[in-house]
C-alpha positions in Angstrom: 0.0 0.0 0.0 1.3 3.4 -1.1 0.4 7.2 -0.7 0.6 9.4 -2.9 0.7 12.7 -4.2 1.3 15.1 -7.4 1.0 18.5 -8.4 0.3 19.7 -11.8 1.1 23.1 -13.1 -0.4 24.2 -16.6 1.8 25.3 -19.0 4.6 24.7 -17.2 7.6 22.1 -16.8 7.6 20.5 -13.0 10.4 22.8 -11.4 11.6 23.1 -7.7 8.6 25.0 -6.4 6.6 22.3 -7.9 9.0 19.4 -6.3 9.2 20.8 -2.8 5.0 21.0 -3.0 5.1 17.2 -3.7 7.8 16.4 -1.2 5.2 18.6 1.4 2.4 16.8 0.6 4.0 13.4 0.9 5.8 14.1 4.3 2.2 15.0 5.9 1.4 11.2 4.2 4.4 9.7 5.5 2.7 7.2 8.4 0.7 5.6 5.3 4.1 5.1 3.7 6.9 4.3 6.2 9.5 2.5 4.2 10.5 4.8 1.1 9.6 7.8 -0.5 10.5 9.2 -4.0 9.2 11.7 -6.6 9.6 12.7 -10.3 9.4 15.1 -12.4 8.1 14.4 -16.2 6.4 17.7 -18.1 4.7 19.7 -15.8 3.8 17.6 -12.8 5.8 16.8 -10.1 4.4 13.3 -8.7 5.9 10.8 -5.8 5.0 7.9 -3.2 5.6 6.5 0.2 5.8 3.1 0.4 4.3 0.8 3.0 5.5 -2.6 1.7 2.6 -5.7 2.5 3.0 -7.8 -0.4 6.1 -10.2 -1.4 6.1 -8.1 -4.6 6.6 -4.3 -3.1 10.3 -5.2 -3.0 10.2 -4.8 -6.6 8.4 -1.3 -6.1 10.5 1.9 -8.2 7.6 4.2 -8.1 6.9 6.8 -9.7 7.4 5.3 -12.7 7.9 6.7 -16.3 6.7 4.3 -19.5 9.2 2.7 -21.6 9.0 5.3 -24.2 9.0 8.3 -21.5 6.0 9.3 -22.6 3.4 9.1 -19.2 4.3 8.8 -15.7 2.6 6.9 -13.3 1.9 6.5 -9.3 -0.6 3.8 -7.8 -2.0 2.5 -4.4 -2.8 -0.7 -4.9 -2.8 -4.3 -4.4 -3.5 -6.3 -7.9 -5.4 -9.3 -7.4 -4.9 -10.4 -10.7 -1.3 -10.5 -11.7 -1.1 -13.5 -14.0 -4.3 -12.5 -15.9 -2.8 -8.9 -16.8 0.8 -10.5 -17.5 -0.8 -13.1 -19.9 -3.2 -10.6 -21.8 -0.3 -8.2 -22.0 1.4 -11.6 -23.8 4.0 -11.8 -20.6 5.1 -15.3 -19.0 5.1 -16.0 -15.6 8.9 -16.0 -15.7 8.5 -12.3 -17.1 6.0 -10.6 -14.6 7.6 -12.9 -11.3 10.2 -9.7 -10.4 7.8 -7.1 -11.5 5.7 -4.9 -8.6 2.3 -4.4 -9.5 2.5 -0.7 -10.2 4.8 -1.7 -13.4 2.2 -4.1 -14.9 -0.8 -1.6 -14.1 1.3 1.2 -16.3 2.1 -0.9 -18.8 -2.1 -2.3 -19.2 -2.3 1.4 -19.2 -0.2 1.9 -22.3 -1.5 -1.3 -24.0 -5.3 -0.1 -23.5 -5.3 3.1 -22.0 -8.3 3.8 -19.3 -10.0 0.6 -20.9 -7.7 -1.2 -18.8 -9.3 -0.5 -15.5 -12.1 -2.5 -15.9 -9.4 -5.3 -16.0 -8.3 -4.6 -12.9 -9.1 -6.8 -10.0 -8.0 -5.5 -6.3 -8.0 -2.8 -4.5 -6.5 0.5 -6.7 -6.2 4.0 -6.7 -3.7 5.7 -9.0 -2.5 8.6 -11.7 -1.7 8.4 -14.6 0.0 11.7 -16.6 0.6 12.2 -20.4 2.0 15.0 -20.5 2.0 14.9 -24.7 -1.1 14.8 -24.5 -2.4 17.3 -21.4 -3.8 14.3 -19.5 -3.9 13.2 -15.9 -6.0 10.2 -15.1 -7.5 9.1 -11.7 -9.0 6.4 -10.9 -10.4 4.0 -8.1 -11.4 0.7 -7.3 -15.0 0.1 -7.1 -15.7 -0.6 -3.7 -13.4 3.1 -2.5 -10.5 0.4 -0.7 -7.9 3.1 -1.8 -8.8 6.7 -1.4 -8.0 9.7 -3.5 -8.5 13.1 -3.4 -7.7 16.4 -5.9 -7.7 20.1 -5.7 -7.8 22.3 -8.7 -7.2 25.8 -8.7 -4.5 28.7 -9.2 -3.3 27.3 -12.9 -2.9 24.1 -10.8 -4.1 20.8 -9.6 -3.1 18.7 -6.8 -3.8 14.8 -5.9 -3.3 12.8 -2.5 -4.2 9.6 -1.3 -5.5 11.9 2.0 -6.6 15.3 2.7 -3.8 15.8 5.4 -2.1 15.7 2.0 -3.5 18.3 0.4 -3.5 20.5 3.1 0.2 20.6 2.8 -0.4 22.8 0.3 -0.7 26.6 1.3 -3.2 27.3 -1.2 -6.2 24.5 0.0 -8.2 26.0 2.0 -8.6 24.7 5.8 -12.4 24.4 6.1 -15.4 22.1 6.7 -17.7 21.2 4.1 -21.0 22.1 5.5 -22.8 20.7 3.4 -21.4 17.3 3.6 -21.5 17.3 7.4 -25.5 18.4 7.0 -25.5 15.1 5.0 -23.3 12.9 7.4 -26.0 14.1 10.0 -29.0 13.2 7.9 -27.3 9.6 7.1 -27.3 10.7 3.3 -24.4 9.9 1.3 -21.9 12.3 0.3 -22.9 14.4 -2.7 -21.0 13.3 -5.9 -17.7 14.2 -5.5 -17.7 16.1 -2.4 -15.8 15.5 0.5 -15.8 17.2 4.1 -13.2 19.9 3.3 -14.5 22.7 1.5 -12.1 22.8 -2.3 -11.2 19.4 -2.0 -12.9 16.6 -4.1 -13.2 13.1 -4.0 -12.1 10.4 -6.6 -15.6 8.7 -6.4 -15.7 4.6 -6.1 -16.0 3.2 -9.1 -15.1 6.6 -11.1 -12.2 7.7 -13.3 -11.8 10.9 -13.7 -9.9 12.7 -16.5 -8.1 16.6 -15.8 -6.6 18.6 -18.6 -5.8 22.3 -18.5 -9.3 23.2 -20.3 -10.8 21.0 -17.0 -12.4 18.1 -14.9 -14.4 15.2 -16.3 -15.6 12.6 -14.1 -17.5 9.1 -15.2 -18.2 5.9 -13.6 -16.8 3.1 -14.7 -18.1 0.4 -12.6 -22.0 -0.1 -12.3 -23.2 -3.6 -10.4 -25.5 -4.7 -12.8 -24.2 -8.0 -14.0 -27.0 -10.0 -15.4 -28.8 -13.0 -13.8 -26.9 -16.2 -13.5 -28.8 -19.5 -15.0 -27.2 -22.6 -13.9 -28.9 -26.1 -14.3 -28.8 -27.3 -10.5 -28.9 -25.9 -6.7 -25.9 -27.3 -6.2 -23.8 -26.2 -9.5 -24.9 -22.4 -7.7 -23.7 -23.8 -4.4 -20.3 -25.6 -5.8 -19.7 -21.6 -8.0 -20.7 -19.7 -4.7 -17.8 -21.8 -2.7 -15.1 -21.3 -5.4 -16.0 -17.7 -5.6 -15.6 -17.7 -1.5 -12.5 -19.2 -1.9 -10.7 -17.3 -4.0 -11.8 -13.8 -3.1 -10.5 -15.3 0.3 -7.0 -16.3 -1.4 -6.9 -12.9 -2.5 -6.6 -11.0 0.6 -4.1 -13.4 2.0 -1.4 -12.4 -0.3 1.5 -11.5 1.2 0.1 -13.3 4.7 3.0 -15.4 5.8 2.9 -16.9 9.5 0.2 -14.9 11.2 -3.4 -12.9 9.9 -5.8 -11.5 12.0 -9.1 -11.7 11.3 -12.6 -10.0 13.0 -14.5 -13.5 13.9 -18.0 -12.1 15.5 -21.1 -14.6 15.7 -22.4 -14.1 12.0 -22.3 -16.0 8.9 -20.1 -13.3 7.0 -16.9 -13.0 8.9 -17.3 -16.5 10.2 -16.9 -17.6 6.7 -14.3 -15.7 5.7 -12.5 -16.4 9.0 -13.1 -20.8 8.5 -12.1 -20.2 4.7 -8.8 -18.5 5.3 -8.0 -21.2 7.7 -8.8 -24.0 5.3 -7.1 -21.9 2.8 -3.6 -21.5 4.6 -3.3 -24.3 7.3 0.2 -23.4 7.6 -0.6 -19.8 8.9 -1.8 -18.9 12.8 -5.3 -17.1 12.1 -5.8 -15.0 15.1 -9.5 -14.6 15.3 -10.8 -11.7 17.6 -14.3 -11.5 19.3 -15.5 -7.9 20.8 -17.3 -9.2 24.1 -19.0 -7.3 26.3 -17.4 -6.3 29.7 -20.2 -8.1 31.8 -23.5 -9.7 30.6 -25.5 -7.2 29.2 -29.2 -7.0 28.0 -29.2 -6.5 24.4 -32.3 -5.1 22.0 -35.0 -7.7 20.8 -33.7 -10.1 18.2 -30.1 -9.6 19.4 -27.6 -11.0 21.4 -25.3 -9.5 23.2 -22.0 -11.7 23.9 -21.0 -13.4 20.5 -18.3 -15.4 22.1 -20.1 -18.8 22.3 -20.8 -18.9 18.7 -17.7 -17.7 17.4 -15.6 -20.2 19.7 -17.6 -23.1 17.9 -16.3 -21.8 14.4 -12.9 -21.3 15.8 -13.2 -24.9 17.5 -13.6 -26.2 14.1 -9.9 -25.4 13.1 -6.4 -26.5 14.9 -5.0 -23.1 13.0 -7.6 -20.5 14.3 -6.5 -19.0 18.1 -9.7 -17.8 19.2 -9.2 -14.5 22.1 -11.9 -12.3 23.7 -11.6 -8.9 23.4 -13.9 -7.2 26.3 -14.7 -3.6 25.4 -12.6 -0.9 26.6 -14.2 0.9 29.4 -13.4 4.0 27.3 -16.1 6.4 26.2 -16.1 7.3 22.3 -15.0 11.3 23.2 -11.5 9.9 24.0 -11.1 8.6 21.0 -12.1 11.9 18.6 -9.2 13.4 18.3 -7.3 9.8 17.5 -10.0 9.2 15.1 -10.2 12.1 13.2 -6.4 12.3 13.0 -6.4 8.7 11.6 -9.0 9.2 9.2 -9.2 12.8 8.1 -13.3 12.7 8.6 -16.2 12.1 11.2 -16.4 8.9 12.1 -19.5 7.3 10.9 -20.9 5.4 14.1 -18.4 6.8 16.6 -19.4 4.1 19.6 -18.0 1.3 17.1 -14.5 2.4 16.9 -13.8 2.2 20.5 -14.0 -1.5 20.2 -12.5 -1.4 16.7 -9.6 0.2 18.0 -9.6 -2.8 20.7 -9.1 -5.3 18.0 -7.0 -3.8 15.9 -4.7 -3.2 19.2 -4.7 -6.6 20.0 -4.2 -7.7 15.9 -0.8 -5.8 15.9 0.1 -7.1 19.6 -0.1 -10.6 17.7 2.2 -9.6 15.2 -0.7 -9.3 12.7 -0.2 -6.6 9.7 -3.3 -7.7 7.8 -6.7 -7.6 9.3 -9.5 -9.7 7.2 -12.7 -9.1 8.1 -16.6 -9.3 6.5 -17.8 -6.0 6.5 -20.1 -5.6 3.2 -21.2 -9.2 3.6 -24.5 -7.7 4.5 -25.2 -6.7 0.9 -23.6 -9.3 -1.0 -22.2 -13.2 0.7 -25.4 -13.4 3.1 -27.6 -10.8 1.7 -31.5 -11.8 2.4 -33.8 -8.8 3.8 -37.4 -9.2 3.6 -37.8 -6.6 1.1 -37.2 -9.4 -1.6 -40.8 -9.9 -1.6 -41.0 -6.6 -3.4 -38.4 -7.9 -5.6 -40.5 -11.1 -6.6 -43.2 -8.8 -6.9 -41.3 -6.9 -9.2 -40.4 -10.0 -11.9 -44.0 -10.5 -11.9 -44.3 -13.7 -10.1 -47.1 -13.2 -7.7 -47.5 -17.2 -6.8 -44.3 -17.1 -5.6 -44.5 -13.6 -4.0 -47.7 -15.5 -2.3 -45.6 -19.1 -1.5 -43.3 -16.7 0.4 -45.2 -14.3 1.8 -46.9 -16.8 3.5 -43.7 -19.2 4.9 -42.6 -16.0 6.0 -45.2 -15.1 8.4 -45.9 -19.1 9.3 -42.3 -18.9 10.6 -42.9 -15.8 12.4 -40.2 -14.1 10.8 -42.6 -10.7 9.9 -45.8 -9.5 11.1 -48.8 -9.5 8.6 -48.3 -5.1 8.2 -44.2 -6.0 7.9 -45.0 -8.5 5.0 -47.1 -6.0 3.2 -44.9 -3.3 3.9 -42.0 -5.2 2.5 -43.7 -6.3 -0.5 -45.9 -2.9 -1.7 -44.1 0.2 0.6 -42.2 1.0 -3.7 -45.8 1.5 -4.8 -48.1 3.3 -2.1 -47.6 7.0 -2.3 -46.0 8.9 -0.2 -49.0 10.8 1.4 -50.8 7.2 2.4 -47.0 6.0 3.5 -47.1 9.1 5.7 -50.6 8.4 7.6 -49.7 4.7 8.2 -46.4 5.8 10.2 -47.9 5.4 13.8 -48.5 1.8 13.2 -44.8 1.2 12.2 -42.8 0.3 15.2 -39.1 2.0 13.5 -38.2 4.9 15.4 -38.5 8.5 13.4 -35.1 10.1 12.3 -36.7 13.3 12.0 -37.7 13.0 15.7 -34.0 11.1 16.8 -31.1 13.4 14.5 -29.4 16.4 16.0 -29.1 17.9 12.4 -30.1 21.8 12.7 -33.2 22.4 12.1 -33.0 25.2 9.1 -31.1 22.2 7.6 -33.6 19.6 7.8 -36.0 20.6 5.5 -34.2 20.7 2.4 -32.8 17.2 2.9 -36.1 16.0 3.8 -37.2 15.0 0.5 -34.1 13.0 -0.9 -34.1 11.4 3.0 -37.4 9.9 2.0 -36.5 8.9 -1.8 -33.8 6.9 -0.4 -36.1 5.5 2.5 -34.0 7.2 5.0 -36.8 8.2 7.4 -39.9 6.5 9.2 -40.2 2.9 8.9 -37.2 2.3 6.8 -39.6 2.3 3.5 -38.2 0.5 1.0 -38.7 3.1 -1.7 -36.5 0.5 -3.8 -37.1 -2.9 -4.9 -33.5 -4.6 -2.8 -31.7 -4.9 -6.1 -31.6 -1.5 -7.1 -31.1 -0.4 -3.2 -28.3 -3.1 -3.3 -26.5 -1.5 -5.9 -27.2 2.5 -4.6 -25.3 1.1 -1.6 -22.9 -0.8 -3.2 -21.7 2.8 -5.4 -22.1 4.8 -2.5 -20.1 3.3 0.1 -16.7 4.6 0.3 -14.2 3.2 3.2 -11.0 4.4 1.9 -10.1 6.8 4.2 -10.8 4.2 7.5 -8.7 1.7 5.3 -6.1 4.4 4.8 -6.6 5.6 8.2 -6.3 1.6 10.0 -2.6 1.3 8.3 -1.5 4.6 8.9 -2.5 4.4 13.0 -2.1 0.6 13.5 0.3 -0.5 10.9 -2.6 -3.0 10.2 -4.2 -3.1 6.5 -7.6 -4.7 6.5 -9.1 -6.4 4.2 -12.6 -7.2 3.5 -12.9 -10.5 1.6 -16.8 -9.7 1.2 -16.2 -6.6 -0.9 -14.2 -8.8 -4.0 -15.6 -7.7 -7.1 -16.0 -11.1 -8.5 -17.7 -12.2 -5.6 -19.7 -8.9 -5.4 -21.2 -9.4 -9.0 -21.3 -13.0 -8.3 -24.2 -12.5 -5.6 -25.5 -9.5 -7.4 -25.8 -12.4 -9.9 -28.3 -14.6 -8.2 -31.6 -15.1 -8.5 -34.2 -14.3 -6.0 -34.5 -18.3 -5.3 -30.8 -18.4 -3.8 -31.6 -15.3 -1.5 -34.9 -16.3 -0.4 -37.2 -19.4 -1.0 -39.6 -21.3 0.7 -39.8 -18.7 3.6 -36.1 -19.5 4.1 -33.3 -16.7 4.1 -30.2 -17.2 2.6 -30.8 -20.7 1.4 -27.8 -20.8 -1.1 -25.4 -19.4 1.7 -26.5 -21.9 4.2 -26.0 -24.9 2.1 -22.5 -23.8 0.4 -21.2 -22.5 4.4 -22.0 -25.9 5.9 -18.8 -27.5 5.4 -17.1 -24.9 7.1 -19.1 -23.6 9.9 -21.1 -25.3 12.9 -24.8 -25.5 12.6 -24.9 -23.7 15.2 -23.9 -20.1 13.9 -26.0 -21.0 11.0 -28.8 -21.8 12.8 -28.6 -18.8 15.4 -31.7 -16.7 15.5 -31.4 -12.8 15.7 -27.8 -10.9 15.3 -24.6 -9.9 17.0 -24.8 -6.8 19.5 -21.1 -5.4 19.4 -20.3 -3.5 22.7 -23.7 -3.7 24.3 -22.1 -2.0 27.4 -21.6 1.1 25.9 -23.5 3.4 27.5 -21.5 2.9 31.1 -18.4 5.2 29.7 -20.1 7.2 27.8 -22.9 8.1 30.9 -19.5 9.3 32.9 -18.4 11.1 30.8 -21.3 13.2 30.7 -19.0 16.4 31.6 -16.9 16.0 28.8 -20.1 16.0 26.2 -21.7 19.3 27.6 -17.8 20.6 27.4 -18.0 19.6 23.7 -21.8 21.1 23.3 -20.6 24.5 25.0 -17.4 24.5 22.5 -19.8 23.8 19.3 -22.2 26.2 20.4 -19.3 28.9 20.5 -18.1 28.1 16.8 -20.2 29.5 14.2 -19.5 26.7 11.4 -20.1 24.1 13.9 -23.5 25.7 16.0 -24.8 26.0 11.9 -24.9 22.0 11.6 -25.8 20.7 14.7 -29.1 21.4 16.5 -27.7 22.5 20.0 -31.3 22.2 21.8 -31.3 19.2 20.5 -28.0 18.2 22.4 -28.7 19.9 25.3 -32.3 18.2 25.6 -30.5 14.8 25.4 -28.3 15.7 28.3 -30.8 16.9 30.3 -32.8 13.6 29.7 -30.3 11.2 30.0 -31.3 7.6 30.7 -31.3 6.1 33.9 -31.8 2.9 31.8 -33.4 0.8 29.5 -29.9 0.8 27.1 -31.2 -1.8 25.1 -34.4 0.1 24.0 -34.7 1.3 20.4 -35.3 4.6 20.3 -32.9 5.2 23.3 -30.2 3.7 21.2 -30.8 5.6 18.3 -31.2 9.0 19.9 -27.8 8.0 22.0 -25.4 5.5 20.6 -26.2 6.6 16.9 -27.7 10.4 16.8 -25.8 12.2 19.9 -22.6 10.9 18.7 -22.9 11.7 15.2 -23.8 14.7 16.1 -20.7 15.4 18.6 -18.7 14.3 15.9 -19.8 16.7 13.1 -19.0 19.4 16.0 -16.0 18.2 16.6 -15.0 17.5 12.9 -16.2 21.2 12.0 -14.0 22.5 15.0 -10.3 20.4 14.1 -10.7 20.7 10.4 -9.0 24.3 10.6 -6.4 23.4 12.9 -2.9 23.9 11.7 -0.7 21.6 14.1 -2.2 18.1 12.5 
């Protein structure tokens, strides 16, 4: 993994002003690259890299690079998951590519078929390309936003970084939170386009390439999950494809893994199986599997448990390779960790109370000796994907008998109410006033009752809040494919990623977000996902020869750090500190809704942690909202 930077003048050769701007921003970059720096000049950019070497083949790594013909120049983040495939189709052997680091064959499929080459790409990426015959510089990132990137263009100039830290090097970014984006973050929107949380500086989108010249910025998407439906002739040709496509996207992430990975083993299908795979994968290798646990037994919300340990020592049992160790949570409250965080990852932190025992495993990953981190993350939305809103979906297709067949098993096995069954199937086609009056029969708290966001900004978020069915009852405005896909595009983790290496040494890895495995499941018909009143009924077959029957036949879901509320109660003081400081700053006080705040302290529990709406108006709302304040406060500070 690499970070890097450039800056591009117009209509100028890359002199030492330019250089010692580079040099700037990489220095500010320098804990994401630790083990060797260098830039170039070639026409007029200046661009470099810092190195943090992970894989066998980063010993080979000369960055930046210039192409045979010294025509483009080239720096890359990235981890190429499919070497031999690019070294065959550019007609080398394995004899030729074996000494090569994967920034040299991503330049030279860039030469061979210019920005048609990234959809060849399999890994985690993000990189720039520069033609400086031309007037070109290309930027582009993986689909699933692994690798971040950001630019800046103004002043006859533009500058990239892996990370904003990067590009604040640079005297003439300005030092400012994107309001905007934090009024988003607030109302769980995603960011808009390529905005990012600093004012002037944009993001390479997931999935994008974008394309600078002196005339301007062009920005298109070259990675939309639509792959078609996958026909097979039997269930268990779709189960035998879905463990080979496990498997490898597994194999992947455990390049450069020689005697010890760490890996986040909770109590749920997703990073269970990518835990039990790695293990049958390298038997040779010490998996050290970590379970968050809470402190003491805690009560946890209905359909949840709260201690995960019992289930994920029975997949760890299953393996003589796997060391299974608890984590309890750190009797820390999330404020102690702001400042940490938001050095580390150059944003808010989305769900604040999860990173204090994130932090705990990651801790105990590097204590192992660890430097990769595989974990489950998106397999959610793609390996074990089955929410009841698939009865929409086989409404959708036009196959109401087995719309019916299902509807039916589902509510037989008590796994929705008769008005969540109808919900689930019509809420894309009742309008919006008749969606409004049945809200007091939903039992899903309101967001517009539970976020701190400030009330002049509410109402002009309002609207796209309900499109995308953020609001009231969860409406799924969506049939799941399409909502599948809108999350898939919008998700972007490459600062945390960037952010995990840089403060931990630790690069994580998230089997569940391959590609291949990606549009495999987006692949599936409804039947694999849900069938018979049965979720998931591909993913249990094809995970029962790796994981005990009884993960896979646990009812209700993991409860991560269900004691979360005992630090955070004490430190009470430190929250109305943080109020009083927000309420003082005029970006800050313009994004959060201080009565809001201040009513939630004033009415703080005296218990009843596990209850819904007190978790969402605490553990979710009050801290997002004390991290926008504290975001918009540190984003100007000059000693970061």
């Amino acid at each position: 993994m690499s970070a890097i930077a450039g800056l591009w003048t117009f209509g100028a050769d890359a002199g030492p002003e330019s250089e010692r701007a580079c040099e700037a921003m990489l220095a500010a970059q320098r804990a994401f690259g630790p083990d060797d720096t260098a830039t170039l000049g070639h026409g007029g950019l200046h661009l470099g890299r810092n190195l943090f070497r992970l894989v066998p083949e980063d010993r080979f790594d000369r960055q930046p690079l210039l192409s045979a013909a010294r025509t483009t120049a080239l720096v890359a983040d990235l981890r190429l998951d499919n070497r031999e495939e690019i070294a065959t189709a550019l007609g080398l052997g394995a004899g030729d590519s074996r000494g090569l680091a994967d920034a040299e064959l991503l330049l030279a499929a860039l030469e061979r078929w210019d920005v048609d080459a990234i959809p060849r790409l399999l890994g985690d990426f993000a990189f720039a390309w520069f033609d400086a015959a031309r007037q070109r510089l290309v930027l582009a990132r993986d689909p699933l936003g692994q690798r971040p990137l950001f630019w800046h263009r103004g002043n006859g100039a533009l500058a990239f970084a892996s990370m904003p830290v990067g590009l604040h090097a640079l005297d003439a970014v300005p030092r400012d939170a994107d309001g905007d984006s934090l009024a988003r973050y607030l109302g769980s929107l995603p960011l808009a386009g390529a905005a990012s949380f600093y004012r002037g500086i944009h993001r390479v989108e997931p999935g994008h390439v974008v394309e600078a010249t002196p005339g301007g910025v062009t920005g298109r998407r070259w990675w939309t999950p639509s792959p078609p439906k996958l026909r097979l002739r039997r269930f268990e040709d779709y189960v035998a494809a879905f463990r080979d496509e496990l498997d490898a996207a597994v194999g992947r992430r455990l390049r450069g893994v020689e005697t010890v990975v760490a890996s986040h083993l909770s109590g749920g299908w997703d990073s269970s199986a990518v835990t039990a795979t790695a293990a049958r994968l390298a038997p040779a290798t010490r998996i050290v599997a970590l379970t968050a646990v809470p402190r003491r037994p805690q009560q946890a919300p209905p359909n949840r448990f709260a201690d995960e340990a019992p289930l994920a020592a029975a997949t760890a049992a299953l393996y003589p390779n796997v060391d299974h160790i608890v984590v309890p949570h750190p009797d820390r409250s999330p404020l102690a960790d702001m400042d940490r965080n938001r050095a580390a990852f150059d944003r808010p932190s989305f769900n604040p109370c999860n990173h204090v025992w994130l932090a705990a495993l990651r801790d105990r990953a590097r204590e192992a000796g660890a430097r990769v981190l595989l974990t489950g993350e998106i397999g959610n939305w793609t390996m074990s994907a089955s929410p009841n809103t698939l009865l929409a979906d086989y409404l959708r297709e036009g196959r109401w008998r087995d719309w019916l067949r299902e509807a039916a098993a589902m509510k037989r096995a008590r796994r929705a109410r008769l008005r969540g069954v109808l919900a689930s199937s019509f809420g894309p086609w009742v309008p919006d006033a008749l969606w409004r009056l049945l809200q007091p029969f939903s039992s899903a708290p309101d967001p517009a009752e539970v976020t701190a966001l400030h009330p002049a900004l509410r109402a002009a978020l309002a609207e796209e809040q309900r499109s995308l069915g953020v609001g009231a009852a969860r409406r799924p405005n969506d049939y799941f494919a399409y909502a599948r896909q809108a999350f898939l595009t919008e998700m972007d983790f490459g600062q945390y990623r960037k952010g995990i290496l840089g403060g931990w040494g630790i690069d994580k890895r998230d089997a569940t977000a391959d590609r291949r495995l990606v549009e495999f499941c987006l692949s599936l018909p409804l039947e694999m996902l849900l069938s018979d009143g049965q979720r998931r009924p591909l993913a249990r077959v094809a995970l029962a020869d790796r994981l005990p029957a009884a993960v896979l036949d646990a009812r209700g879901k993991g409860y991560q750090a269900a004691d979360w509320h005992e630090a955070l109660t004490r430190d009470r003081p430190a929250i109305a500190a943080l109020v009083d400081a927000i309420a003082a700053d005029p970006k800050a006080s313009s994004i959060v809704d201080l009565d809001w705040l201040r009513a939630a302290l004033a009415a703080w529990p005296a218990g009843g942690w596990e209850d819904r709406a007190i978790i969402v108006r605490y553990r979710i709302a009050l801290l997002m909202a004390l991290s926008a304040g504290h975001f918009a406060l540190s984003a100007t500070a000059r000693d970061r």
